[in-house]
DSSP file (Angstrom, degrees, kcal/mol; ACC not computed):
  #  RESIDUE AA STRUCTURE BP1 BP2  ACC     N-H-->O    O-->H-N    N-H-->O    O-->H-N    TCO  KAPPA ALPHA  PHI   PSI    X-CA   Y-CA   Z-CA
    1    1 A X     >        0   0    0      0, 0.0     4,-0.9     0, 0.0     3,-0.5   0.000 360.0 360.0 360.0 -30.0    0.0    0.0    0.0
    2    2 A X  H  >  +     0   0    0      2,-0.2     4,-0.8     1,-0.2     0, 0.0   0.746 360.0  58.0 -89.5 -15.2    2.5    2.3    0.6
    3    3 A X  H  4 S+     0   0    0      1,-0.2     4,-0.2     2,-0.1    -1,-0.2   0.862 103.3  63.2 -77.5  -5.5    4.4    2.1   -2.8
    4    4 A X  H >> S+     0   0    0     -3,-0.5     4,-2.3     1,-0.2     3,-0.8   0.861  88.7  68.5 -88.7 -20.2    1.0    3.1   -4.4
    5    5 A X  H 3< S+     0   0    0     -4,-0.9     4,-0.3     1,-0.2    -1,-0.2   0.725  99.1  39.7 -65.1 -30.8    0.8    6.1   -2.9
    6    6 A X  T 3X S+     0   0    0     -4,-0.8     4,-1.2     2,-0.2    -1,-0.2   0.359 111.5  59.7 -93.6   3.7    3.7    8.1   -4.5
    7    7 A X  H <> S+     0   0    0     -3,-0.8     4,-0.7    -4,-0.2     3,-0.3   0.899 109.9  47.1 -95.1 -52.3    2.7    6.5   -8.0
    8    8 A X  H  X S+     0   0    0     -4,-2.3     4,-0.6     2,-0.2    -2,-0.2   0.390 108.4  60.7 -72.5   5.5   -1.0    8.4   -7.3
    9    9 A X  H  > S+     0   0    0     -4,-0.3     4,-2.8     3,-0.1     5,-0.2   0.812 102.5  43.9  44.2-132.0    0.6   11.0   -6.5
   10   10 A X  H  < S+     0   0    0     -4,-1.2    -2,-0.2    -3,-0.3    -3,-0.1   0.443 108.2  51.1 -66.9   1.5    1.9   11.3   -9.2
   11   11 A X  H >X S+     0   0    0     -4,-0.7     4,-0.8     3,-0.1     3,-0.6   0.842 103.4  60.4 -87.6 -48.0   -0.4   10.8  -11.3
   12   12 A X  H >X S+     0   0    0     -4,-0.6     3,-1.6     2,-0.2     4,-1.5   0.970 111.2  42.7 -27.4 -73.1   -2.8   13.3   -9.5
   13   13 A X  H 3< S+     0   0    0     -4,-2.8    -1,-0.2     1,-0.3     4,-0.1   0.280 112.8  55.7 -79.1  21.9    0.0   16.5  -10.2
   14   14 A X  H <4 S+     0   0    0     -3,-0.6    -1,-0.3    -5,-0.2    -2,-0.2   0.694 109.2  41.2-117.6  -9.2    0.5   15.2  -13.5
   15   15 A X  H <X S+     0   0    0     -3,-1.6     4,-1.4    -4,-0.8    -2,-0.2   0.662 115.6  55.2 -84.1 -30.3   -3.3   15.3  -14.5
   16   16 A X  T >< S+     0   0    0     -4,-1.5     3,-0.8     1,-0.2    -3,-0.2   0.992 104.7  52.3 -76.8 -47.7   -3.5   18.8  -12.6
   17   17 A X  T 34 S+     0   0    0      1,-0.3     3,-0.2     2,-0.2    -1,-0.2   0.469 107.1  51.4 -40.0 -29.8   -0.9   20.0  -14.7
   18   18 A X  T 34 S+     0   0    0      1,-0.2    -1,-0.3    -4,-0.2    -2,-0.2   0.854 112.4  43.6 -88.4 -40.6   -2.6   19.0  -17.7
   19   19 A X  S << S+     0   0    0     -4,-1.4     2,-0.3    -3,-0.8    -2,-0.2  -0.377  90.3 117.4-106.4  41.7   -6.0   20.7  -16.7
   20   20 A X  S    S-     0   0    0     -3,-0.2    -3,-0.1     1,-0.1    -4,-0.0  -0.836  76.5 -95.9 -71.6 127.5   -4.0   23.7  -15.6
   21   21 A X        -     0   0    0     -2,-0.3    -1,-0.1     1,-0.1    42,-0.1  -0.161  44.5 -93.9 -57.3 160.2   -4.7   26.9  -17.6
   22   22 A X        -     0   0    0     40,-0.1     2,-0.8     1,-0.1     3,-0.2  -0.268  25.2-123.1 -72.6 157.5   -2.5   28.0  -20.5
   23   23 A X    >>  -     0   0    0      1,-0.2     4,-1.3     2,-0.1     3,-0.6  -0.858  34.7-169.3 -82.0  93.0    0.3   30.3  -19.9
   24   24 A X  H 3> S+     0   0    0     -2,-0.8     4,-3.2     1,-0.3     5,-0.2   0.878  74.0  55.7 -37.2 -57.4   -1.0   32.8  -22.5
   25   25 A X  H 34 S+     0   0    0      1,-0.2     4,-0.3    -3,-0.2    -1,-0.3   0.797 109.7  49.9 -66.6 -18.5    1.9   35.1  -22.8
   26   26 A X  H <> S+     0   0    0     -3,-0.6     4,-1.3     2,-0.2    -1,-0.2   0.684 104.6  50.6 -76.5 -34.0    3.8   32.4  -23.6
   27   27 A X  H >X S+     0   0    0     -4,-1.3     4,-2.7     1,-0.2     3,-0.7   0.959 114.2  58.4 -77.1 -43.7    1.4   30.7  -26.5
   28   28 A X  H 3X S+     0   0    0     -4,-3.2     4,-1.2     1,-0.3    -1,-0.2   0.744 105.9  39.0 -67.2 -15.9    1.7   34.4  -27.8
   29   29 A X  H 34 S+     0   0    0     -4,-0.3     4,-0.5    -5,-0.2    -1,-0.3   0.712 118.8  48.6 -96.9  -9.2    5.4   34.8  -28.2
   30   30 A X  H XX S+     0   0    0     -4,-1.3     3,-1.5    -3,-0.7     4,-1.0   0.913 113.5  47.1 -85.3 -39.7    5.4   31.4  -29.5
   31   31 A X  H 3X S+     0   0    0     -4,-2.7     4,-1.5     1,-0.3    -2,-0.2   0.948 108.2  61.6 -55.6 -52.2    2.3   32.6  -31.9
   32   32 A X  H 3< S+     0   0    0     -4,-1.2    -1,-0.3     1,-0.2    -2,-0.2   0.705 100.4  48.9 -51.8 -36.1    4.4   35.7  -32.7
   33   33 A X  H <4 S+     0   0    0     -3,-1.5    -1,-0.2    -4,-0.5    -2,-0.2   0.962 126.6  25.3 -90.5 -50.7    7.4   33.6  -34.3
   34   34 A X  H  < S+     0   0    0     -4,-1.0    -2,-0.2    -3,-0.1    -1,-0.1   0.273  84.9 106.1 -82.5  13.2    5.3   31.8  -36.4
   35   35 A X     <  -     0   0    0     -4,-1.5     2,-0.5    -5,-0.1    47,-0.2  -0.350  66.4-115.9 -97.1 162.6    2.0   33.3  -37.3
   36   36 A X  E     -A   81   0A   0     45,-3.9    45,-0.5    -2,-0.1    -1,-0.1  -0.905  22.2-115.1-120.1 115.7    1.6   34.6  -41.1
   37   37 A X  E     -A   80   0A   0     -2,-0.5     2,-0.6    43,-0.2    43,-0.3  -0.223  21.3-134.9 -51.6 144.7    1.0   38.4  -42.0
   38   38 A X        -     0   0    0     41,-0.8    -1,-0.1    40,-0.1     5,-0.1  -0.917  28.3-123.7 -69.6 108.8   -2.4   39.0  -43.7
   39   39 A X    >   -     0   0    0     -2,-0.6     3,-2.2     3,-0.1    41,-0.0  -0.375  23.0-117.8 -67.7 145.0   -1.4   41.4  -46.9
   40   40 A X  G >> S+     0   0    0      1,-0.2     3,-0.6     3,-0.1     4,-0.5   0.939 115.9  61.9 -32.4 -80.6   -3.7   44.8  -46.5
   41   41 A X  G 34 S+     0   0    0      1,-0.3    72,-0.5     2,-0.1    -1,-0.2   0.644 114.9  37.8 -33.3 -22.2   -5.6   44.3  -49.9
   42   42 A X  G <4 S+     0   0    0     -3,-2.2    -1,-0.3     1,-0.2    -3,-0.1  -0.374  85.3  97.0-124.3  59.5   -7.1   40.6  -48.0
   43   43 A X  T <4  +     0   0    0     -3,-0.6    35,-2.4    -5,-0.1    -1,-0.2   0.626  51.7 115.9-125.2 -19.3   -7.6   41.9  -44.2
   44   44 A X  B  <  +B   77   0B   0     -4,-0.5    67,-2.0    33,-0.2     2,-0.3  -0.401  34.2 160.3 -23.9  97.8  -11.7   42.6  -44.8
   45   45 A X  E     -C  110   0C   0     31,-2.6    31,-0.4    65,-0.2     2,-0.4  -0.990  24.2-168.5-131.5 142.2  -13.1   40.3  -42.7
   46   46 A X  E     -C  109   0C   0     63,-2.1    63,-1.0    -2,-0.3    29,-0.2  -0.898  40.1-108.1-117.3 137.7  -17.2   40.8  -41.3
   47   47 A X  E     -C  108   0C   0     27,-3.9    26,-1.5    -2,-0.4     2,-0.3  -0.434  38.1-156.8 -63.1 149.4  -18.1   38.4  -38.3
   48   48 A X        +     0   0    0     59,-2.5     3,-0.1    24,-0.2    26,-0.1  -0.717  47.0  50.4-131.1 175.9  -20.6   35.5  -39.7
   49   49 A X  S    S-     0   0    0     -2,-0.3    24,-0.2     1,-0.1    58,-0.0   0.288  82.7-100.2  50.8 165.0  -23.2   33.3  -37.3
   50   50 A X  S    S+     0   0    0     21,-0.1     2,-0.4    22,-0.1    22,-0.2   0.472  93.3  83.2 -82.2  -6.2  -25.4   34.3  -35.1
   51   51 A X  S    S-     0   0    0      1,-0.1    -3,-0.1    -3,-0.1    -1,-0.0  -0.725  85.7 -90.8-111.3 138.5  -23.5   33.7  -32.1
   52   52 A X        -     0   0    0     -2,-0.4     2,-0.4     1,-0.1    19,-0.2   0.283  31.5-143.8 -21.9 168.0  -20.7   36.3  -30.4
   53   53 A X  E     -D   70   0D   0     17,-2.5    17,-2.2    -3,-0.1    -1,-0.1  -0.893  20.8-141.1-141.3 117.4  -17.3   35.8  -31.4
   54   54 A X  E     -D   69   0D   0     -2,-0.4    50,-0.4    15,-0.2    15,-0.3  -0.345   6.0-124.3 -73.0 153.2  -14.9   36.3  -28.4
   55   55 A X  E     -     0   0D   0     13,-1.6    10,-2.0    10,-0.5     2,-0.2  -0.594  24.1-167.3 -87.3 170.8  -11.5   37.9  -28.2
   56   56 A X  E     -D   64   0D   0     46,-0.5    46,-0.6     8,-0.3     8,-0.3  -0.960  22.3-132.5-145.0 143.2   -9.0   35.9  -26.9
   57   57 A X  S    S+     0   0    0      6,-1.7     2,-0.3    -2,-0.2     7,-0.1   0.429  95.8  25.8 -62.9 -11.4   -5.0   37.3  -25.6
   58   58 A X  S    S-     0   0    0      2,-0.2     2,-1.2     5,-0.2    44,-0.2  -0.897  99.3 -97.2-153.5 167.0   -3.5   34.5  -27.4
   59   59 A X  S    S+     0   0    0     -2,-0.3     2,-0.4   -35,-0.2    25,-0.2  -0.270  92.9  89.1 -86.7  56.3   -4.3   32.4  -30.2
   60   60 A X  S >  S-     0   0    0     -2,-1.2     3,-3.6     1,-0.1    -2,-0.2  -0.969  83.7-115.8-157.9 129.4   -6.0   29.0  -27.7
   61   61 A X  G >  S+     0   0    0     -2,-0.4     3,-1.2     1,-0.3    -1,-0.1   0.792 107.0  62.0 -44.3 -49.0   -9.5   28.9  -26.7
   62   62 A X  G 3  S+     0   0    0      1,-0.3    -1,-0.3    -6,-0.1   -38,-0.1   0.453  90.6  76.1 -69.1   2.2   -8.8   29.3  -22.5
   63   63 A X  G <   +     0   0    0     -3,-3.6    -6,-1.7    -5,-0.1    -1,-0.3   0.251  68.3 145.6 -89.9  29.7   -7.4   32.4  -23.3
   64   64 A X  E <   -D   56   0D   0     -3,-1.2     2,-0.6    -8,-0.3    -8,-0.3  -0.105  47.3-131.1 -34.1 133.1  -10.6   34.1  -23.8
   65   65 A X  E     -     0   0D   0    -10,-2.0   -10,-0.5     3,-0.1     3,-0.1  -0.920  27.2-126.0 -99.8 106.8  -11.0   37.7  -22.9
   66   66 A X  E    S+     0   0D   0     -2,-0.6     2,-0.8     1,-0.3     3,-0.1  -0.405  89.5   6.1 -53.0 131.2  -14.3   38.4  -20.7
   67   67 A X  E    S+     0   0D   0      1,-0.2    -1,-0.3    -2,-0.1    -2,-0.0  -0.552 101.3 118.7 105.1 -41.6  -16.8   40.8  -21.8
   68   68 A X  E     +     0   0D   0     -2,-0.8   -13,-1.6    -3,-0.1     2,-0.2  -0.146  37.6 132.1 -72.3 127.3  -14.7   41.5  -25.4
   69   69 A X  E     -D   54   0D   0    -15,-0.3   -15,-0.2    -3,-0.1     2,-0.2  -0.739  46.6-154.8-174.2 113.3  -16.6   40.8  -28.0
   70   70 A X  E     -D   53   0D   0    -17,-2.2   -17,-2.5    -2,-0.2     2,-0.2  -0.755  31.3-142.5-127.7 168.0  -18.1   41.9  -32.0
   71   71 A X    >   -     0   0    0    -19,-0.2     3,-2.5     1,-0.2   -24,-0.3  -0.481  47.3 -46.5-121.3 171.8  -21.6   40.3  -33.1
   72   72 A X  T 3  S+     0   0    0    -22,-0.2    -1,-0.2     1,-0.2   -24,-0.2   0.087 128.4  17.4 -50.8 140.0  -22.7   39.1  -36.7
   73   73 A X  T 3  S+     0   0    0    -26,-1.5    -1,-0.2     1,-0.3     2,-0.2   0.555  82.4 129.4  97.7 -13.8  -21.7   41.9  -39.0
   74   74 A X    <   -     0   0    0     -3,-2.5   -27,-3.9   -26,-0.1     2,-0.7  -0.520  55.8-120.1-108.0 160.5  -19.4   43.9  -37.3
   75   75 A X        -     0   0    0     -2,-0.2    16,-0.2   -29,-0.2   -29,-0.2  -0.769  28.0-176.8-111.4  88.3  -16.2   44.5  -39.3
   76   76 A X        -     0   0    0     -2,-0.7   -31,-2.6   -31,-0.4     2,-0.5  -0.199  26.0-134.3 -79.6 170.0  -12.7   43.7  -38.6
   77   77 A X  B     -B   44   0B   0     12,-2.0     2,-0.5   -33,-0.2   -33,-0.2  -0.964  30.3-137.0-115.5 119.5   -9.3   44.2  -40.0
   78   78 A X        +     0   0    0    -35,-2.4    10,-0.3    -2,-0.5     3,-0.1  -0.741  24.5 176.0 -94.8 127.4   -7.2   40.9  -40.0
   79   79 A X        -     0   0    0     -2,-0.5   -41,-0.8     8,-0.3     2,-0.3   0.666  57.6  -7.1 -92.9 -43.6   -3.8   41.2  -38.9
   80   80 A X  E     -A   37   0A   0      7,-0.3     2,-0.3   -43,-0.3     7,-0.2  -0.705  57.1-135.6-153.1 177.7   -2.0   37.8  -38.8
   81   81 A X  E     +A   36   0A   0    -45,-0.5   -45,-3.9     5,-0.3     2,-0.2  -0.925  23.0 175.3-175.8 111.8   -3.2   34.4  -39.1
   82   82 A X        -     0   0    0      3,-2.3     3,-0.3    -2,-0.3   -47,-0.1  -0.930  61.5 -54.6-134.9  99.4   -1.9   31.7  -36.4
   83   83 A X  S    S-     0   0    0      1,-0.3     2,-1.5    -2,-0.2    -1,-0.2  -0.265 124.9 -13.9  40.5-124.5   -3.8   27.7  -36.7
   84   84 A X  S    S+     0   0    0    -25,-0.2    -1,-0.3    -3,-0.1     2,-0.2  -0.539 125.0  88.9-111.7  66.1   -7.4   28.3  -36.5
   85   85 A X        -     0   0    0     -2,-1.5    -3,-2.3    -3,-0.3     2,-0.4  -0.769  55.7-156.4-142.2 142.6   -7.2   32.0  -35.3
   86   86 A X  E     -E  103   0E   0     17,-2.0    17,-1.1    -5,-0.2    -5,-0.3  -0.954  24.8-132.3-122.5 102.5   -7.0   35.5  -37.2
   87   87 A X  E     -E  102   0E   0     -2,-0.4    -8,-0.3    15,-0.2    -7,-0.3  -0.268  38.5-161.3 -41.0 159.1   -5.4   38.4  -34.9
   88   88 A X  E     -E  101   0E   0     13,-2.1    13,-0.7   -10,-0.3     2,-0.4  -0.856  36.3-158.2-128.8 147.5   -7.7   41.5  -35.3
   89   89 A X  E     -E  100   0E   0     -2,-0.3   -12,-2.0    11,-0.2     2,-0.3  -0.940  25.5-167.8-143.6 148.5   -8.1   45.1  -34.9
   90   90 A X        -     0   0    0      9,-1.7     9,-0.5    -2,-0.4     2,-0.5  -0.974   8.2-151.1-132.7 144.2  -12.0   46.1  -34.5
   91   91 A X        -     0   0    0     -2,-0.3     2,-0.4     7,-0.2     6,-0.2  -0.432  17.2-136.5 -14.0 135.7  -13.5   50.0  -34.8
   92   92 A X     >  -     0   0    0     -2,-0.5     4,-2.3     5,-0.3     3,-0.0  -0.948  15.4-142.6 -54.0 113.9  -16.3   50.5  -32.9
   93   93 A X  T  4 S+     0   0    0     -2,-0.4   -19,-0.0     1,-0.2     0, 0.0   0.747  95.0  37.2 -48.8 -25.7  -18.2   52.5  -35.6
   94   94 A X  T  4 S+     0   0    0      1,-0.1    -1,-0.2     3,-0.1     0, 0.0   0.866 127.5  29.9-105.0 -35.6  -19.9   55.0  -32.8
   95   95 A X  T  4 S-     0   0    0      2,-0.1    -2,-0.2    -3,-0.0     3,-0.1   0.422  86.3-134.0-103.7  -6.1  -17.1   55.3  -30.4
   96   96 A X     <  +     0   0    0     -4,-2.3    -3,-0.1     1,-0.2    -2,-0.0   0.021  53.3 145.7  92.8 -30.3  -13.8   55.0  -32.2
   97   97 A X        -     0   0    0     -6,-0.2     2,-0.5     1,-0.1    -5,-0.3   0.110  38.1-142.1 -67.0 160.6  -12.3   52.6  -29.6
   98   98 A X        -     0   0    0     -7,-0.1     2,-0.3    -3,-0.1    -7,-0.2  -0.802  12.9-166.8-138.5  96.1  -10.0   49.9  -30.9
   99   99 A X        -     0   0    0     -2,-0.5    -9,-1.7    -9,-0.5     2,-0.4  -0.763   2.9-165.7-112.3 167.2   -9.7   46.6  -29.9
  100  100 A X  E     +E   89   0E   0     -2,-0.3     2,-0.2   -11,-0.2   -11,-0.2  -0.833  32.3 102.0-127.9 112.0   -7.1   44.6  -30.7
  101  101 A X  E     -E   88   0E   0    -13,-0.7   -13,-2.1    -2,-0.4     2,-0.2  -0.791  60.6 -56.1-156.1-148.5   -7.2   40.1  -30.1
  102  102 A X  E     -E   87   0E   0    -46,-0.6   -46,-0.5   -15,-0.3     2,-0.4  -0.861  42.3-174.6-119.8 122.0   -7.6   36.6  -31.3
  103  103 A X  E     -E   86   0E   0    -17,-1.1   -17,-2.0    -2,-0.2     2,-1.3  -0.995  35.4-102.1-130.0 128.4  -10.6   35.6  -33.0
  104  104 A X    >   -     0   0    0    -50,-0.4     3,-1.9    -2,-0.4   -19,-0.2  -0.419  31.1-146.0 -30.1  72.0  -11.7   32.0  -34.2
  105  105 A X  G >  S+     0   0    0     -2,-1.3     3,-1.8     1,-0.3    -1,-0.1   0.442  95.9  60.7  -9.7 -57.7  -10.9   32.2  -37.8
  106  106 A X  G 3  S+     0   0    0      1,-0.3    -1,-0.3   -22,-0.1    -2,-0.1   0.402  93.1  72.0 -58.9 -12.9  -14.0   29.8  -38.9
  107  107 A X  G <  S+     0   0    0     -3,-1.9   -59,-2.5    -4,-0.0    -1,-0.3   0.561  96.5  71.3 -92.6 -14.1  -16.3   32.8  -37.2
  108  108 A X  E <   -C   47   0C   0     -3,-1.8     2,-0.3   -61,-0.2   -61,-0.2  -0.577  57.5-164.2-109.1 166.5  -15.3   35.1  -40.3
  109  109 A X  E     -C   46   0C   0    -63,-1.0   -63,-2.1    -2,-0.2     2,-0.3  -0.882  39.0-113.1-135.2 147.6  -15.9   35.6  -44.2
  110  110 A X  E     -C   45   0C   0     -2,-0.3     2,-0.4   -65,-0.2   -65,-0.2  -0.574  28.6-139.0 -80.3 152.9  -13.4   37.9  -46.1
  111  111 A X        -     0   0    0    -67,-2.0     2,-0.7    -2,-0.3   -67,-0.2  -0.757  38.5 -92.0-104.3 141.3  -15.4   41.4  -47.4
  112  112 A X        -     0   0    0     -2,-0.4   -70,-0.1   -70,-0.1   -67,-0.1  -0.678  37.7-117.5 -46.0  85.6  -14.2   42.4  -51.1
  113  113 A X        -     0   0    0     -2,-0.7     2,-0.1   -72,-0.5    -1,-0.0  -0.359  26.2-124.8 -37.5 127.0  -11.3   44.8  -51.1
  114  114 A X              0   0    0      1,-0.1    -1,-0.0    -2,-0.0     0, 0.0  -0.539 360.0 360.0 -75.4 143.0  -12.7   48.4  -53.0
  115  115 A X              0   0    0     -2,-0.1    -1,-0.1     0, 0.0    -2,-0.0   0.215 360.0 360.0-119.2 360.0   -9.8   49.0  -56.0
């Protein structure tokens, strides 16, 4: 009995360790070395479905940003492109303010650059 006890254990802090939250700033400098500029002329992107599309501080779904958020329609400019996520910059048409994330790639359609 007692030799099972440091093998569960371990097994415990290696399972917490797994369902531990991400280190964000770290998935972002790693995102940052690899992630692929969007060229101007193809950065049009309008949010699609009906459902919110969160920002996130990093490109991985448990870095999600509370309360940040654009609905169906609203119109970003896509910045990089990292696995299934699109960096962002969003307008608010009424207030000017400008935020800046991670958005779920698969939540957008490209808009038609004007020539």
């Amino acid at each position: 009995m007692k030799r099972s006890v440091p093998i569960l254990t371990i097994a415990m802090l290696a399972a917490a360790r797994a369902s531990a939250a991400p280190d964000c700033g770290e998935l972002l400098l790693r995102a940052r070395e690899q992630q692929v500029a969007v060229a101007d002329w193809q950065a049009g992107r309008r949010v699609a479905g009906k459902e919110r599309v969160h920002f996130h501080s990093a490109p991985e779904r448990d870095c999600r940003l509370r309360g940040t958020f654009v609905v169906k329609g609203d119109v970003l400019q896509a910045l990089h492109e990292y696995g299934i996520f699109t960096e962002v910059q969003y307008v608010h048409p009424r207030t000017g303010r400008v935020t800046l994330g991670w958005v779920e790639s698969g939540r957008l359609e490209e808009t038609i650059a004007a020539r």
